[in-house]
mmCIF file of the N, C-alpha and C atoms, coordinates in Angstrom:
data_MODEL
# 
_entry.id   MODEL 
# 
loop_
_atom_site.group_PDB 
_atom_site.id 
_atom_site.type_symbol 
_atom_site.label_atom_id 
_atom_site.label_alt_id 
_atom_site.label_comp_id 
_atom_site.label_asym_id 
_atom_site.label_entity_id 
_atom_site.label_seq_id 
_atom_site.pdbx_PDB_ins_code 
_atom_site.Cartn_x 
_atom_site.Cartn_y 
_atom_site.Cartn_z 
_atom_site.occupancy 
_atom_site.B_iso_or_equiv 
_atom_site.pdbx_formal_charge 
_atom_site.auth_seq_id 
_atom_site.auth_comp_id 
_atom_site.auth_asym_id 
_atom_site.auth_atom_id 
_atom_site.pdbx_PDB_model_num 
ATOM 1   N N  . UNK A 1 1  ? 46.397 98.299  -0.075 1.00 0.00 ? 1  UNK A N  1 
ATOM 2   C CA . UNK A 1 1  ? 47.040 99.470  0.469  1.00 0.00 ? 1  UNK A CA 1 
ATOM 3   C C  . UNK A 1 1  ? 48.097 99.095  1.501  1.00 0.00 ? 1  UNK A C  1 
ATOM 4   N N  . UNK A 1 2  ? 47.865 98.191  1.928  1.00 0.00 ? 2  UNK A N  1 
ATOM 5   C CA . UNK A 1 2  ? 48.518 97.488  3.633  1.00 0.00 ? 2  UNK A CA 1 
ATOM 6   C C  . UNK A 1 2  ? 49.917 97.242  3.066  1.00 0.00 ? 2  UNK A C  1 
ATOM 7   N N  . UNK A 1 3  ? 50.070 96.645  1.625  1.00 0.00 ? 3  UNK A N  1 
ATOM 8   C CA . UNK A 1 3  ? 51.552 96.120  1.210  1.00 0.00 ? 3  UNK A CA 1 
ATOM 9   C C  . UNK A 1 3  ? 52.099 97.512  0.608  1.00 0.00 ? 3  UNK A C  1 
ATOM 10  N N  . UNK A 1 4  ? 51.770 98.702  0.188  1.00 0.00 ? 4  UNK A N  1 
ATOM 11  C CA . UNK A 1 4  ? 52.303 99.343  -0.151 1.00 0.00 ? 4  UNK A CA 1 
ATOM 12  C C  . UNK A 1 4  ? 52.740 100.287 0.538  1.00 0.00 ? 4  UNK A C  1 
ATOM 13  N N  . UNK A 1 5  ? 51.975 100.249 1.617  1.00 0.00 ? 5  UNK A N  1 
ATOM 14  C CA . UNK A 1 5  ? 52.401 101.517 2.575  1.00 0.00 ? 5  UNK A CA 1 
ATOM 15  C C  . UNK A 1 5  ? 52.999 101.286 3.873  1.00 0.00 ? 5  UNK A C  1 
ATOM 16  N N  . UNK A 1 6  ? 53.335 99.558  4.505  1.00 0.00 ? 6  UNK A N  1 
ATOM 17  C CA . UNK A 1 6  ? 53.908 99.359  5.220  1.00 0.00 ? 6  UNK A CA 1 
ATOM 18  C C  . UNK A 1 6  ? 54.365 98.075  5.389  1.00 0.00 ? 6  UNK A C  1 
ATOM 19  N N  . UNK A 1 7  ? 55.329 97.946  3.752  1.00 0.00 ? 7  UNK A N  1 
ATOM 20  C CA . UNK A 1 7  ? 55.957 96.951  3.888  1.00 0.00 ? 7  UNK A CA 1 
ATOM 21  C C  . UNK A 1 7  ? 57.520 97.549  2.915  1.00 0.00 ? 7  UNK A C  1 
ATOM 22  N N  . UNK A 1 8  ? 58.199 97.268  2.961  1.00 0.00 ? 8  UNK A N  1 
ATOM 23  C CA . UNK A 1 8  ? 59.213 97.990  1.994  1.00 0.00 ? 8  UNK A CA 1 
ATOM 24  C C  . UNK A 1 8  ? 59.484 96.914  0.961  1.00 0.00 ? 8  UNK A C  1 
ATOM 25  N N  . UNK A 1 9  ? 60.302 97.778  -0.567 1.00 0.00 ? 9  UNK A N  1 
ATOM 26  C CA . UNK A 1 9  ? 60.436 96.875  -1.549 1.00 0.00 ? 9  UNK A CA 1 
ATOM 27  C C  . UNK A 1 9  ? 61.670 96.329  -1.677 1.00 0.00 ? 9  UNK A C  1 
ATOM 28  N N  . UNK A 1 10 ? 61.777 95.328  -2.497 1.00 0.00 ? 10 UNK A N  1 
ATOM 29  C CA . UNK A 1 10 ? 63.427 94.702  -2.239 1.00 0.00 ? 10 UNK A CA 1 
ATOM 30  C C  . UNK A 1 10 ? 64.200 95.265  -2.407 1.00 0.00 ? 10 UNK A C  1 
ATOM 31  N N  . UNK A 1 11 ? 64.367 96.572  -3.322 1.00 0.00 ? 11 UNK A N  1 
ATOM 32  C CA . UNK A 1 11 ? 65.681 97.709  -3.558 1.00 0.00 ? 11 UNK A CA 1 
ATOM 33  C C  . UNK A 1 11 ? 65.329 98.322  -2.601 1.00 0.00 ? 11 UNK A C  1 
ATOM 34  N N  . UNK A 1 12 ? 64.460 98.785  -1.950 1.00 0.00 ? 12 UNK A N  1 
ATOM 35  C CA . UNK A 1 12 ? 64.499 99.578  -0.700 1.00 0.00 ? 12 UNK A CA 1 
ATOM 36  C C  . UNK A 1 12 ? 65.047 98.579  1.164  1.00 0.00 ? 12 UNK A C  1 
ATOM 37  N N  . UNK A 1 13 ? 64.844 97.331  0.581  1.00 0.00 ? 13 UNK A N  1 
ATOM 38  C CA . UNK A 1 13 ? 65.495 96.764  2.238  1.00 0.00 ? 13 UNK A CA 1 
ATOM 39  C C  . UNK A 1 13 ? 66.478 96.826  1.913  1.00 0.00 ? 13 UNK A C  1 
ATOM 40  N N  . UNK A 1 14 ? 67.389 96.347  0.446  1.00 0.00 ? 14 UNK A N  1 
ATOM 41  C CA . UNK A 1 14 ? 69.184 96.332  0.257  1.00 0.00 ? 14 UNK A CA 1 
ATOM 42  C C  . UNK A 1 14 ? 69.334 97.504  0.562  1.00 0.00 ? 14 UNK A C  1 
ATOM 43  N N  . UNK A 1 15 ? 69.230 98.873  -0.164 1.00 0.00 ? 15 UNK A N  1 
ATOM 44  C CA . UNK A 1 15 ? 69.533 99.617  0.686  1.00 0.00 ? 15 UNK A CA 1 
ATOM 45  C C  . UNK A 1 15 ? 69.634 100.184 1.830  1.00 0.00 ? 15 UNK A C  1 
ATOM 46  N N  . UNK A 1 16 ? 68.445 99.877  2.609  1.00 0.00 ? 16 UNK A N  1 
ATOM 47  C CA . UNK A 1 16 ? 68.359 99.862  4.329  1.00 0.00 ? 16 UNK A CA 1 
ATOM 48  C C  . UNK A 1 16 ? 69.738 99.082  4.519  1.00 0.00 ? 16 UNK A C  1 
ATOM 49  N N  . UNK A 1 17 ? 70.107 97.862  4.170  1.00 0.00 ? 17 UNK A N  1 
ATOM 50  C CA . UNK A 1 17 ? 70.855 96.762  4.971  1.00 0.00 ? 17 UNK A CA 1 
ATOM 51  C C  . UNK A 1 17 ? 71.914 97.375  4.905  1.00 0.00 ? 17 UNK A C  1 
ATOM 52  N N  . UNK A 1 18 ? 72.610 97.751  3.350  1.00 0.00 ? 18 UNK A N  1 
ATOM 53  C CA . UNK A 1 18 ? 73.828 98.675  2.955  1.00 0.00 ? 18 UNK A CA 1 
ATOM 54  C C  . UNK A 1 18 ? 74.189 99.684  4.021  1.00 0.00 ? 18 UNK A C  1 
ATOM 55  N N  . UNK A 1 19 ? 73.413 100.824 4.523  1.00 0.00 ? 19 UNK A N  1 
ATOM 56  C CA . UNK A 1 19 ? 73.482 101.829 4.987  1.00 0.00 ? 19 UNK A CA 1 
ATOM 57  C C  . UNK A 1 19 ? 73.421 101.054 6.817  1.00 0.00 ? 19 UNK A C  1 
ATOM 58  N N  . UNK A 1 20 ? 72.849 99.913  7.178  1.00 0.00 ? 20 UNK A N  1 
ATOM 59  C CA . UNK A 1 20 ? 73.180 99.977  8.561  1.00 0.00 ? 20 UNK A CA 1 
ATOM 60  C C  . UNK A 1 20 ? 74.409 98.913  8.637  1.00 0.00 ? 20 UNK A C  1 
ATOM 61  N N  . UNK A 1 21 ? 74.755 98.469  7.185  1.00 0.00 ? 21 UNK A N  1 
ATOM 62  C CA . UNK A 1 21 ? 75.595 97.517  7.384  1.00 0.00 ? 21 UNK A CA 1 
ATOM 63  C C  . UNK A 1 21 ? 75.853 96.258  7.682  1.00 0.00 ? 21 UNK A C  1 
ATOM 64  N N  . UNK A 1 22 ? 75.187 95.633  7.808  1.00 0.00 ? 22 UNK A N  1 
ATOM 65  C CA . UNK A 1 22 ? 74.269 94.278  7.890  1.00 0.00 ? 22 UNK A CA 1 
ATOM 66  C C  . UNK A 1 22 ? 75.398 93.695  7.145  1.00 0.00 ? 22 UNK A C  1 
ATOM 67  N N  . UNK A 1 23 ? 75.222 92.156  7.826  1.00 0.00 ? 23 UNK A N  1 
ATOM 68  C CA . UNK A 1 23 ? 76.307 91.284  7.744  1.00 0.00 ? 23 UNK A CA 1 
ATOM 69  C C  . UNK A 1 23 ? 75.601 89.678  6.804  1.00 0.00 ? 23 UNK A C  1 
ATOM 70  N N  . UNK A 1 24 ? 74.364 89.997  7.274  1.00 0.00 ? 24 UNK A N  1 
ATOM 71  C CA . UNK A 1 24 ? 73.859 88.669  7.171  1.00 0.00 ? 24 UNK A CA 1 
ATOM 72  C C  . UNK A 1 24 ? 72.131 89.126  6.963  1.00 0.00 ? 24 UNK A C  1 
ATOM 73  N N  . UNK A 1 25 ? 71.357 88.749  5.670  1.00 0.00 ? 25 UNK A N  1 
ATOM 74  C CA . UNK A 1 25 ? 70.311 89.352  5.386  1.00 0.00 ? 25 UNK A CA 1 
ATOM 75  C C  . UNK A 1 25 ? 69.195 88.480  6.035  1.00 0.00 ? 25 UNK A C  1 
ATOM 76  N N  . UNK A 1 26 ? 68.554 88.333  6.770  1.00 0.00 ? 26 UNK A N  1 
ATOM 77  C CA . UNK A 1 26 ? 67.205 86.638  6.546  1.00 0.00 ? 26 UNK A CA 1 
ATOM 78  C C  . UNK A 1 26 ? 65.818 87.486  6.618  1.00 0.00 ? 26 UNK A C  1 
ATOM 79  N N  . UNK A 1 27 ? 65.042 87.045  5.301  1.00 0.00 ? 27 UNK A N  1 
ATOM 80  C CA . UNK A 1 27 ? 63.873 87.850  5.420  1.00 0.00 ? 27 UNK A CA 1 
ATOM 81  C C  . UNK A 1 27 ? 63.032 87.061  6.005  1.00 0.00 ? 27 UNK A C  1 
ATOM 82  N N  . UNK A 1 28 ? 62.023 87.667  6.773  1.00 0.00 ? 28 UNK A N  1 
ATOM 83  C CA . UNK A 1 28 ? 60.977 86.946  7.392  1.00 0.00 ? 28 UNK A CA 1 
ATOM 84  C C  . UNK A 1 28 ? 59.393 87.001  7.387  1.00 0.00 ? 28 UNK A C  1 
ATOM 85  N N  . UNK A 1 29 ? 59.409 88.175  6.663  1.00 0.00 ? 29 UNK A N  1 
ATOM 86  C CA . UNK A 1 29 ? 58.046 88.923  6.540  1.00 0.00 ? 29 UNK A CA 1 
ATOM 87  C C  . UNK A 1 29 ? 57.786 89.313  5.015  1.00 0.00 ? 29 UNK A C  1 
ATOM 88  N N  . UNK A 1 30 ? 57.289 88.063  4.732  1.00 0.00 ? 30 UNK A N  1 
ATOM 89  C CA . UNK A 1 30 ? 57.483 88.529  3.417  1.00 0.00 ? 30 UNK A CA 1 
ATOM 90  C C  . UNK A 1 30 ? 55.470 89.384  2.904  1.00 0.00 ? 30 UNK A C  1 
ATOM 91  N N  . UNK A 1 31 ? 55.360 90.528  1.978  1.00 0.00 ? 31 UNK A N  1 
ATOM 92  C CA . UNK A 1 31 ? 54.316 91.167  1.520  1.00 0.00 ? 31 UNK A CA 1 
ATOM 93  C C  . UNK A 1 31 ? 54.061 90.243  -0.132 1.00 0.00 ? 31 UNK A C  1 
ATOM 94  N N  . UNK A 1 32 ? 54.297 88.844  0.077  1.00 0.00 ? 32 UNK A N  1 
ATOM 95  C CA . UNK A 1 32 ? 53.887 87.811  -0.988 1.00 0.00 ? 32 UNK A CA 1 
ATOM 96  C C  . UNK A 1 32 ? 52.739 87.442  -1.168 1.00 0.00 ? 32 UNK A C  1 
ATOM 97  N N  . UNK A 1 33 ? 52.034 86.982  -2.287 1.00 0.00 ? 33 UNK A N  1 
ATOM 98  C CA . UNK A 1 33 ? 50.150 86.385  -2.468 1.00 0.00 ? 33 UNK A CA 1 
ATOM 99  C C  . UNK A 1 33 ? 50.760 84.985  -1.479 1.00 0.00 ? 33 UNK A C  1 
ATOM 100 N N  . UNK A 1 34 ? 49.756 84.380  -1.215 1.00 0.00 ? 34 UNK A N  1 
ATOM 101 C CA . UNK A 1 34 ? 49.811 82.735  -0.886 1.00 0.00 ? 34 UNK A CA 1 
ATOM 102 C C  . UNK A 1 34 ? 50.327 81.451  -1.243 1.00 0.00 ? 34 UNK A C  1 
ATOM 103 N N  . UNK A 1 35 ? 51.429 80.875  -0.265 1.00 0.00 ? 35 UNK A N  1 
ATOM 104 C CA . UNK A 1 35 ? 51.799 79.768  -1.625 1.00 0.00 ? 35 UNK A CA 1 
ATOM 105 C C  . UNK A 1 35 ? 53.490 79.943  -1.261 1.00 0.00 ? 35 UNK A C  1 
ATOM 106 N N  . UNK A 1 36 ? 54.350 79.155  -1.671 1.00 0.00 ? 36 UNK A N  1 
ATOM 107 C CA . UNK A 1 36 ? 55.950 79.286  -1.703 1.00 0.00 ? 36 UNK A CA 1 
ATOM 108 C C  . UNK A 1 36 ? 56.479 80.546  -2.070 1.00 0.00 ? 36 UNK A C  1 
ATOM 109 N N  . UNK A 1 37 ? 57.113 80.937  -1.370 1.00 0.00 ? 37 UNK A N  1 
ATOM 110 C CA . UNK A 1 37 ? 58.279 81.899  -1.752 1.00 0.00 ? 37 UNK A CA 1 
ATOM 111 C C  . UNK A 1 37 ? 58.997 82.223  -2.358 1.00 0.00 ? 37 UNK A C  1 
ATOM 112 N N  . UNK A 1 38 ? 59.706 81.004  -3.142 1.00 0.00 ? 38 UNK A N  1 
ATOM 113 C CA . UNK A 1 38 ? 61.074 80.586  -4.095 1.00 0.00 ? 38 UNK A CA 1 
ATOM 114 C C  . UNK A 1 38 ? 60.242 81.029  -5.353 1.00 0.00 ? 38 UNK A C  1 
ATOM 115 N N  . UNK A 1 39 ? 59.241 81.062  -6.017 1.00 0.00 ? 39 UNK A N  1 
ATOM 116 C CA . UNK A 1 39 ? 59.298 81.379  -7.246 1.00 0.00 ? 39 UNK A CA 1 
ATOM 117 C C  . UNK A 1 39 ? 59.973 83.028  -7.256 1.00 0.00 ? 39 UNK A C  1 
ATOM 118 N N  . UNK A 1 40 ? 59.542 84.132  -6.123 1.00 0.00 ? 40 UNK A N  1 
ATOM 119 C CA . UNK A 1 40 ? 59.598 85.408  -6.035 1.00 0.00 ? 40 UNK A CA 1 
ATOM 120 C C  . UNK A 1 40 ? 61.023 85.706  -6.059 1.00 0.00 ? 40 UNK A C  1 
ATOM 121 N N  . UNK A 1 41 ? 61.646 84.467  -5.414 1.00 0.00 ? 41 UNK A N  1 
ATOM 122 C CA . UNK A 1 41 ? 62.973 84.695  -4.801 1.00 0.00 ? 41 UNK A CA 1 
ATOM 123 C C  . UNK A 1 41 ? 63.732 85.409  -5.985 1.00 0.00 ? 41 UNK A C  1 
ATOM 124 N N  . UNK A 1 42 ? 63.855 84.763  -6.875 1.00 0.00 ? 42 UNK A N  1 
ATOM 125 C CA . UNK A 1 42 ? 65.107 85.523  -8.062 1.00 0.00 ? 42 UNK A CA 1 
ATOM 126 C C  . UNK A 1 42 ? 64.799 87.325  -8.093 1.00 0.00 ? 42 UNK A C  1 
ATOM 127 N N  . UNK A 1 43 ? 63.708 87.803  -8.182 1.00 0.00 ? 43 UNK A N  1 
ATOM 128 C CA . UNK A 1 43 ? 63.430 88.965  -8.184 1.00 0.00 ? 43 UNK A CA 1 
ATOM 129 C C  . UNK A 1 43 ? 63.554 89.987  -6.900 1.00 0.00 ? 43 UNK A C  1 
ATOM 130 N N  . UNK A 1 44 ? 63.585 89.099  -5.494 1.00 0.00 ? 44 UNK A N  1 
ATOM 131 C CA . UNK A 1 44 ? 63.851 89.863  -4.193 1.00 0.00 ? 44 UNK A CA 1 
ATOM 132 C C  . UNK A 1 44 ? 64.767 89.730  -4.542 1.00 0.00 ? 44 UNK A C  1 
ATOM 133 N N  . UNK A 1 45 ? 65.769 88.710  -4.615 1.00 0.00 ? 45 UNK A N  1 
ATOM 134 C CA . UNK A 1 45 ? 67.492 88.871  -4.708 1.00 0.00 ? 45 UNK A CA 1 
ATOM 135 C C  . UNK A 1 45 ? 68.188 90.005  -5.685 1.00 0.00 ? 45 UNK A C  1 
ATOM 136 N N  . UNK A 1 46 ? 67.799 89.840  -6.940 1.00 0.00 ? 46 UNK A N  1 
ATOM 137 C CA . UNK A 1 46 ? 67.876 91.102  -8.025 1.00 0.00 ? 46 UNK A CA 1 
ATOM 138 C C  . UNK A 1 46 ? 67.705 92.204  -7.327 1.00 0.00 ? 46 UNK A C  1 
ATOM 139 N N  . UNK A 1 47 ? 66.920 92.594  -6.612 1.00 0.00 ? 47 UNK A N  1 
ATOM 140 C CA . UNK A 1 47 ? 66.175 94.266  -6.382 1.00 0.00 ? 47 UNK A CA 1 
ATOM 141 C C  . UNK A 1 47 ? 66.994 94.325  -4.877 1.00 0.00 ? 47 UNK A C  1 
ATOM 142 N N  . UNK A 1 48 ? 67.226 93.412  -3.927 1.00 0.00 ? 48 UNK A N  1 
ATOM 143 C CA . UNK A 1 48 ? 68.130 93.512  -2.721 1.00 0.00 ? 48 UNK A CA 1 
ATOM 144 C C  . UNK A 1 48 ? 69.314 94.051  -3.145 1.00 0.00 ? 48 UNK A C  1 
ATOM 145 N N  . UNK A 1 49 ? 69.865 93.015  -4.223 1.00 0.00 ? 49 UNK A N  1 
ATOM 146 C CA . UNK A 1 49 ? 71.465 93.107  -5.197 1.00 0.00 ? 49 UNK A CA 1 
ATOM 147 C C  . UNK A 1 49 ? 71.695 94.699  -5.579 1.00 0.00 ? 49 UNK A C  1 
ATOM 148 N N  . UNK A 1 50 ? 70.634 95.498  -5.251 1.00 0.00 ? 50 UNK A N  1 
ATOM 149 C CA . UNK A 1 50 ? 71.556 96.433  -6.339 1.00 0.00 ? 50 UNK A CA 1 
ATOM 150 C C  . UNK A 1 50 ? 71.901 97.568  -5.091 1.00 0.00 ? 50 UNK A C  1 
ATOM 151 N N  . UNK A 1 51 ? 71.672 97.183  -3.886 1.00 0.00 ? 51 UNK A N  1 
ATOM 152 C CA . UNK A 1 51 ? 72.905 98.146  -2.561 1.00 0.00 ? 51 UNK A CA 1 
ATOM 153 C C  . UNK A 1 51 ? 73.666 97.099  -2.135 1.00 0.00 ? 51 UNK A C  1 
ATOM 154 N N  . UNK A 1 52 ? 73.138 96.067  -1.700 1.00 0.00 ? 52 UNK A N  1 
ATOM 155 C CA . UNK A 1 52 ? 73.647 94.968  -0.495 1.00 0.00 ? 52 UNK A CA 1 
ATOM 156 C C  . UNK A 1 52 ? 74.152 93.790  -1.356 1.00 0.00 ? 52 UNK A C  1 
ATOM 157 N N  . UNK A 1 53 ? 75.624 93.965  -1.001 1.00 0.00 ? 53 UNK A N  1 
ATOM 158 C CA . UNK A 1 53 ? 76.150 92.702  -1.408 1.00 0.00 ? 53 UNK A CA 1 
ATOM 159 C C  . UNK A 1 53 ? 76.589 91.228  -0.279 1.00 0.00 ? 53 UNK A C  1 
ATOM 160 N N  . UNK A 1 54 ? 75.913 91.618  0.536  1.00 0.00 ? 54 UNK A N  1 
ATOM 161 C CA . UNK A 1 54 ? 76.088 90.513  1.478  1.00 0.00 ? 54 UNK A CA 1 
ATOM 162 C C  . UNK A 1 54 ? 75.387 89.397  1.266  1.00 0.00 ? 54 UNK A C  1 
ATOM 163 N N  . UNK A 1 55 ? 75.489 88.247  2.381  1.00 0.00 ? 55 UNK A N  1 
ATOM 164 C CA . UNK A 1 55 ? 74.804 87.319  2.522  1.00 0.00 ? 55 UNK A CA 1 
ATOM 165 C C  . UNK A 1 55 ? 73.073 87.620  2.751  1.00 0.00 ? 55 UNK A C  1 
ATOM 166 N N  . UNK A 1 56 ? 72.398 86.487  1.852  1.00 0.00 ? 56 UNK A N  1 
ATOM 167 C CA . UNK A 1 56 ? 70.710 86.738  2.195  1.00 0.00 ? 56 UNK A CA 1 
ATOM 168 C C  . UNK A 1 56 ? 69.989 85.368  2.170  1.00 0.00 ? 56 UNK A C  1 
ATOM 169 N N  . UNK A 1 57 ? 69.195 85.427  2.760  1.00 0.00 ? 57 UNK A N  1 
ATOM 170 C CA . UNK A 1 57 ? 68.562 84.361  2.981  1.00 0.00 ? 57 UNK A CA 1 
ATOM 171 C C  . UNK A 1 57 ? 67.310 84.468  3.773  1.00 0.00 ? 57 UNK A C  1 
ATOM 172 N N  . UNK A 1 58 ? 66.112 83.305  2.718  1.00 0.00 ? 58 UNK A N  1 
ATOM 173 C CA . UNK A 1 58 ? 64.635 83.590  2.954  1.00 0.00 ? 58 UNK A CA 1 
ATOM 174 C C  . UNK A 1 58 ? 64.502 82.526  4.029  1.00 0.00 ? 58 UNK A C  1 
ATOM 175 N N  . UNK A 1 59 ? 63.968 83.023  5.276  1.00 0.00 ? 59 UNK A N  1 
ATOM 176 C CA . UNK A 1 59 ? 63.521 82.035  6.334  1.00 0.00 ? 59 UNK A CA 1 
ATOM 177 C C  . UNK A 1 59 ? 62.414 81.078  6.152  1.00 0.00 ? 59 UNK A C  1 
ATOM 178 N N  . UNK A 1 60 ? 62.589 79.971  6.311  1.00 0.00 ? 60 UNK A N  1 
ATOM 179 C CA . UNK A 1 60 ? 61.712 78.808  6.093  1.00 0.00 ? 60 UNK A CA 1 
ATOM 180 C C  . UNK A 1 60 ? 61.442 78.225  7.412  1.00 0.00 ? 60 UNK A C  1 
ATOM 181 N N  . UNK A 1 61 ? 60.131 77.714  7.687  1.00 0.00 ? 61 UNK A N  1 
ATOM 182 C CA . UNK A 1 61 ? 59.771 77.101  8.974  1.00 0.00 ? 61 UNK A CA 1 
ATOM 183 C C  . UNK A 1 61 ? 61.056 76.028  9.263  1.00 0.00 ? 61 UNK A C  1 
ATOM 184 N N  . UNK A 1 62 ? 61.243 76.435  10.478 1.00 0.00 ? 62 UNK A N  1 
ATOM 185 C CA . UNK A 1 62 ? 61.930 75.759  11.453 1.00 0.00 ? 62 UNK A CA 1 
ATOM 186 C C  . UNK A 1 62 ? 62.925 76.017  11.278 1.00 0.00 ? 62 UNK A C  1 
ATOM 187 N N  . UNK A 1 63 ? 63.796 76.756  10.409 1.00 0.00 ? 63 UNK A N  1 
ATOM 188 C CA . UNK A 1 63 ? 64.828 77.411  10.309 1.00 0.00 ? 63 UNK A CA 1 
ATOM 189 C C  . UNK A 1 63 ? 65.909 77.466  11.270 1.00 0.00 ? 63 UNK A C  1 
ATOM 190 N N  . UNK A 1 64 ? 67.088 77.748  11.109 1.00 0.00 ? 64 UNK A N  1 
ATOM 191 C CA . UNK A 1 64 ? 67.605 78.723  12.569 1.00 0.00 ? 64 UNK A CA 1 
ATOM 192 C C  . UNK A 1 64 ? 69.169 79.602  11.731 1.00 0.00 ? 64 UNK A C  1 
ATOM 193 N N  . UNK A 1 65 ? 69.451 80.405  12.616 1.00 0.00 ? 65 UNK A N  1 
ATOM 194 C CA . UNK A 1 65 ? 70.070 81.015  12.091 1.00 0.00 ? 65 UNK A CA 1 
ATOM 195 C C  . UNK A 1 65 ? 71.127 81.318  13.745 1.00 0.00 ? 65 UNK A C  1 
ATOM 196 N N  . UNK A 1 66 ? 72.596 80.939  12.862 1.00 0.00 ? 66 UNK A N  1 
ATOM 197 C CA . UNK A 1 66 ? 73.482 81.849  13.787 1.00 0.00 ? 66 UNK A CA 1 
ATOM 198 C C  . UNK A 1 66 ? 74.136 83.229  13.840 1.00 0.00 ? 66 UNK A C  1 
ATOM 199 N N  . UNK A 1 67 ? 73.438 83.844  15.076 1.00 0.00 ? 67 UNK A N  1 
ATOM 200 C CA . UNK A 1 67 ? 73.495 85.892  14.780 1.00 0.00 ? 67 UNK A CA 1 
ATOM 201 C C  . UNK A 1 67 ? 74.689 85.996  15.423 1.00 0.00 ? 67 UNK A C  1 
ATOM 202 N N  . UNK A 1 68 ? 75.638 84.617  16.088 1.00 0.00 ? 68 UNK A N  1 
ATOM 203 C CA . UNK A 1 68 ? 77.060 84.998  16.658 1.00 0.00 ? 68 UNK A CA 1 
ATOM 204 C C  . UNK A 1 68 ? 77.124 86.186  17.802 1.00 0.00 ? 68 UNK A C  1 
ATOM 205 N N  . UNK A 1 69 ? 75.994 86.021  18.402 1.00 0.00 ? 69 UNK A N  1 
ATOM 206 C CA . UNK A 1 69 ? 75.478 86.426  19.743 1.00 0.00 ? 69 UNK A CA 1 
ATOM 207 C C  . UNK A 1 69 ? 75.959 85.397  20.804 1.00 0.00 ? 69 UNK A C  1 
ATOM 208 N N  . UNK A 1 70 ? 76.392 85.628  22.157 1.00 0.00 ? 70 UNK A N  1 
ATOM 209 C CA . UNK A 1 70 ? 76.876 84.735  22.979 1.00 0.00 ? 70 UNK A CA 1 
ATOM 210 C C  . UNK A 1 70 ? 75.438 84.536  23.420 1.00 0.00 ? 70 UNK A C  1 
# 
């Protein structure tokens, strides 16, 4: 119940991102079984793809990301 009711689906975050405009996507929370990420990936990207055509990218430990914040 926990993933369906308070996590959103990948056509539903592209569209979130679309509508606030988002420059730069990085997911971090992912509602995945156990285990790597990258197999899922082609299918979050597909279902993101169909509002948000921006940049996306799945956060991996130790990561970093520049938000071009001073």
């Amino acid at each position: 119940r926990h993933l369906t009711t308070h996590h959103l689906t990948a056509a539903d975050l592209g569209k979130l991102a679309a509508e606030a405009k988002v420059r730069h996507l990085v997911l971090t929370h992912l509602g995945l079984p156990p285990g790597p990420a990258e197999p899922f990936e082609p299918a979050l990207r597909s279902g993101i793809s169909q509002s948000y055509s921006g940049p996306v990218d799945l956060a991996r430990d130790l990561a970093s990301f520049d938000t071009g914040c001073p």
